[in-house]
C-alpha positions as CSV (number, residue, x, y, z in Angstrom):
1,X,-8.3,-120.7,-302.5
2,X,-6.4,-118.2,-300.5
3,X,-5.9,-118.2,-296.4
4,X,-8.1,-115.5,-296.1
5,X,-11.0,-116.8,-297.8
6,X,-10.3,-120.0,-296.3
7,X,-10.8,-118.1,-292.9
8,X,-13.8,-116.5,-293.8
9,X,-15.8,-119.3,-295.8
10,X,-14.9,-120.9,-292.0
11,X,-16.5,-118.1,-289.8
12,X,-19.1,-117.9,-292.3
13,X,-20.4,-121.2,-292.5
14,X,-18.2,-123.8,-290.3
15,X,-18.8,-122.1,-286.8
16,X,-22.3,-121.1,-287.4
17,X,-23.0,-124.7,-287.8
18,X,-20.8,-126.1,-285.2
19,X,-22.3,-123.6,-282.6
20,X,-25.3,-124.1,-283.5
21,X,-26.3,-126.9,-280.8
22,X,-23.0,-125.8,-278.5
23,X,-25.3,-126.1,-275.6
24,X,-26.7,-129.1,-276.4
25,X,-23.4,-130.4,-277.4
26,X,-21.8,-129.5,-274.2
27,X,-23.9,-130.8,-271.9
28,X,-23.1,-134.7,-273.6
29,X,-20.2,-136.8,-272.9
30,X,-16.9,-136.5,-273.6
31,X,-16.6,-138.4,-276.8
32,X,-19.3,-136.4,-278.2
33,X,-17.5,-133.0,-277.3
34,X,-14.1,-134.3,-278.5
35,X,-15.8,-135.2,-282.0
36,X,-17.1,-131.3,-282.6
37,X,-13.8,-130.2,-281.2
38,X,-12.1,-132.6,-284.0
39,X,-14.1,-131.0,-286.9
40,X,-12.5,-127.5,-285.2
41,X,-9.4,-128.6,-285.5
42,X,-9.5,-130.2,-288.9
43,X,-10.7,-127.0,-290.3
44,X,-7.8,-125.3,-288.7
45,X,-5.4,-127.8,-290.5
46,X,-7.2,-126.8,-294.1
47,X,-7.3,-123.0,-293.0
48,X,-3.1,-123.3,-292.9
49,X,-2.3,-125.9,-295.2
50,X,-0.7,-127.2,-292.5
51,X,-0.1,-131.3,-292.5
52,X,-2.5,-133.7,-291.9
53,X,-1.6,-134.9,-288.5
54,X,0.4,-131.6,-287.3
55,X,-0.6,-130.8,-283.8
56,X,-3.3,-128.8,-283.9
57,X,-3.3,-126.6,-280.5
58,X,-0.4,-124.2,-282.4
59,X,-2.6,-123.6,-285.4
60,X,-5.9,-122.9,-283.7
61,X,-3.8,-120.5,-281.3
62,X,-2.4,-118.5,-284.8
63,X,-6.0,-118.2,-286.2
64,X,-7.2,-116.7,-282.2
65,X,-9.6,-119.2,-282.2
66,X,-11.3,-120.5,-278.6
67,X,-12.3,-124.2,-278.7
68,X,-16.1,-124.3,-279.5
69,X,-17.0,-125.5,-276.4
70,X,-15.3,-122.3,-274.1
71,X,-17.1,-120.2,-276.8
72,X,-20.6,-121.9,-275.9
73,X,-19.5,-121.2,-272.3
74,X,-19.7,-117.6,-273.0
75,X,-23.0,-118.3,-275.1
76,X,-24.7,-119.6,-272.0
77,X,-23.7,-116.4,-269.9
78,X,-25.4,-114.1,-272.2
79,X,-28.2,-115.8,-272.3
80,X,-28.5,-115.6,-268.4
81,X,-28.1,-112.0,-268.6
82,X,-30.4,-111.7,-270.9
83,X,-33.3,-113.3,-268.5
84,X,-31.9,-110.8,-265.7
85,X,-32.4,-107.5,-268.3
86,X,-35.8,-109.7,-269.0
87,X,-35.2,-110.5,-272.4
88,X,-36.2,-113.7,-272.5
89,X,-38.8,-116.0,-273.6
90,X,-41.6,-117.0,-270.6
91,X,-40.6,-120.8,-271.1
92,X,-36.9,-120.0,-270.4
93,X,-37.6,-117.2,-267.3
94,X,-39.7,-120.0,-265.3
95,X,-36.6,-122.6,-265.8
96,X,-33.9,-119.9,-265.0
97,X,-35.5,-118.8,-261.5
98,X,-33.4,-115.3,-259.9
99,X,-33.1,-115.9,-255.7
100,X,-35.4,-112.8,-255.6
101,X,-38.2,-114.9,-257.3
102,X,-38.3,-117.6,-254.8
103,X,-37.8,-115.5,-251.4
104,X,-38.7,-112.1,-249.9
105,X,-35.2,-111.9,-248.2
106,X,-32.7,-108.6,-250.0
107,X,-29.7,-110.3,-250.1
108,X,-26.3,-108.9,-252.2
109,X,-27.1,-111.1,-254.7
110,X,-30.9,-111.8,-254.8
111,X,-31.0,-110.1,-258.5
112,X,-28.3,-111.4,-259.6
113,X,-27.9,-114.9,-258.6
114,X,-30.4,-117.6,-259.6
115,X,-31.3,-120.7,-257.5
116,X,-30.1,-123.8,-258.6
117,X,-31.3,-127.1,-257.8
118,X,-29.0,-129.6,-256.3
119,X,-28.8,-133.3,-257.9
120,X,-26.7,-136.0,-256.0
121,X,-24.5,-136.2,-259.6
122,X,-24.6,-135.8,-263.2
123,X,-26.7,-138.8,-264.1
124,X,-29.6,-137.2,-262.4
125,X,-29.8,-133.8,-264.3
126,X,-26.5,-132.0,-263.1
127,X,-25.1,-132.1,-266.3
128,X,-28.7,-130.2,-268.0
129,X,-28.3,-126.4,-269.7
130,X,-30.3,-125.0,-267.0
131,X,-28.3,-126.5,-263.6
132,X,-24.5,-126.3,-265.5
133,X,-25.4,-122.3,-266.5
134,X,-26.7,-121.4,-263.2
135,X,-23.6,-122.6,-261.3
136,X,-21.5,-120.9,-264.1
137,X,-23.3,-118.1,-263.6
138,X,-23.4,-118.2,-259.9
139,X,-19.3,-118.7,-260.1
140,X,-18.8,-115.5,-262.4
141,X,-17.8,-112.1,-261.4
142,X,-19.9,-109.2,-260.2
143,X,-18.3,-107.0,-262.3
144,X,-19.6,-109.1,-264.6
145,X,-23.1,-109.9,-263.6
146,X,-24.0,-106.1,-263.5
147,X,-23.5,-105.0,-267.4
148,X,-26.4,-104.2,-269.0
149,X,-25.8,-105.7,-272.6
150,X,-25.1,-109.5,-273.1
151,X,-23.2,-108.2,-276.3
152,X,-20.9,-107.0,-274.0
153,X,-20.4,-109.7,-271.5
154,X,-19.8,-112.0,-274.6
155,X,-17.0,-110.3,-275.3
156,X,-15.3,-109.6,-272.3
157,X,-15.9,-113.7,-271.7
158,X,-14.0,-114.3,-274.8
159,X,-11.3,-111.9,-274.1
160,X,-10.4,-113.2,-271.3
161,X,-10.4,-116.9,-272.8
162,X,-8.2,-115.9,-275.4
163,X,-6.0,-114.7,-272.6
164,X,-6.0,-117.9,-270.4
165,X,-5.3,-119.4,-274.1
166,X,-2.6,-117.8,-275.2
């Protein structure tokens, strides 16, 4: 099988599946995380015929990709602006909660921040989809916040991933 089909049989059906549960994944330990990032790296290795225990960071920077778990990073930031456009299902806008929701004051940022609740440390929920994308979110650009397609903030995420990668 040639590179090229090798590549594409990979975006086709490997990162579908390991992206899949990226948020779920992420929000597990270490080990876990370093065990999907593995099966990344592996296919890599087969993508390139490249040997068996050839360091792997060189061949996933040829093939441009981002390690699975930055990529679900970018994931969880469309999905917040996708509850700020209000396309989102009812279960997920009453976990994700926008500062306007929850007081009367017009801040900067009442529309485009959402309130987060604080946990003393990860064992008691800090580590959960819903408090790690909020501080993401919270963290991220205005520039950012205000585009009006997650589509879009997807891919400038990734760009500039790629760039801090490379």
């Amino acid at each position: 099988m040639k590179r090229n089909q090798r590549e594409i049989y990979s975006k086709a059906v490997i990162k579908p599946v390991i992206l899949y549960g990226a948020n779920i994944w992420t929000s597990t330990s270490n080990r876990n995380i370093n065990s999907i990032f593995k099966l990344q790296k592996r296919a890599a290795r087969i993508i390139l015929d490249a040997e068996p225990y050839s360091c792997p960071v060189p061949l996933v920077n040829l093939l441009n990709w981002i390690p699975f778990y930055h990529e679900s990073y970018a994931i969880r930031r469309s999905l917040l602006l996708q509850r700020i456009l209000g396309k989102m299902p009812v279960y997920l806008k009453q976990m994700l909660k926008l500062n306007s929701d929850t007081h009367n004051r017009s801040t900067h940022f009442s529309n485009l921040n959402f309130n987060c609740l604080h946990y003393k440390n990860e064992t008691e929920g800090g580590r959960t989809f819903t408090v790690r994308s909020i501080k993401e979110w919270n963290n991220l650009d205005k520039d950012l916040k205000e585009l009006k397609s997650a589509k879009a903030l997807k891919k400038k995420v990734m760009n500039n991933l790629l760039n801090k990668q490379n």
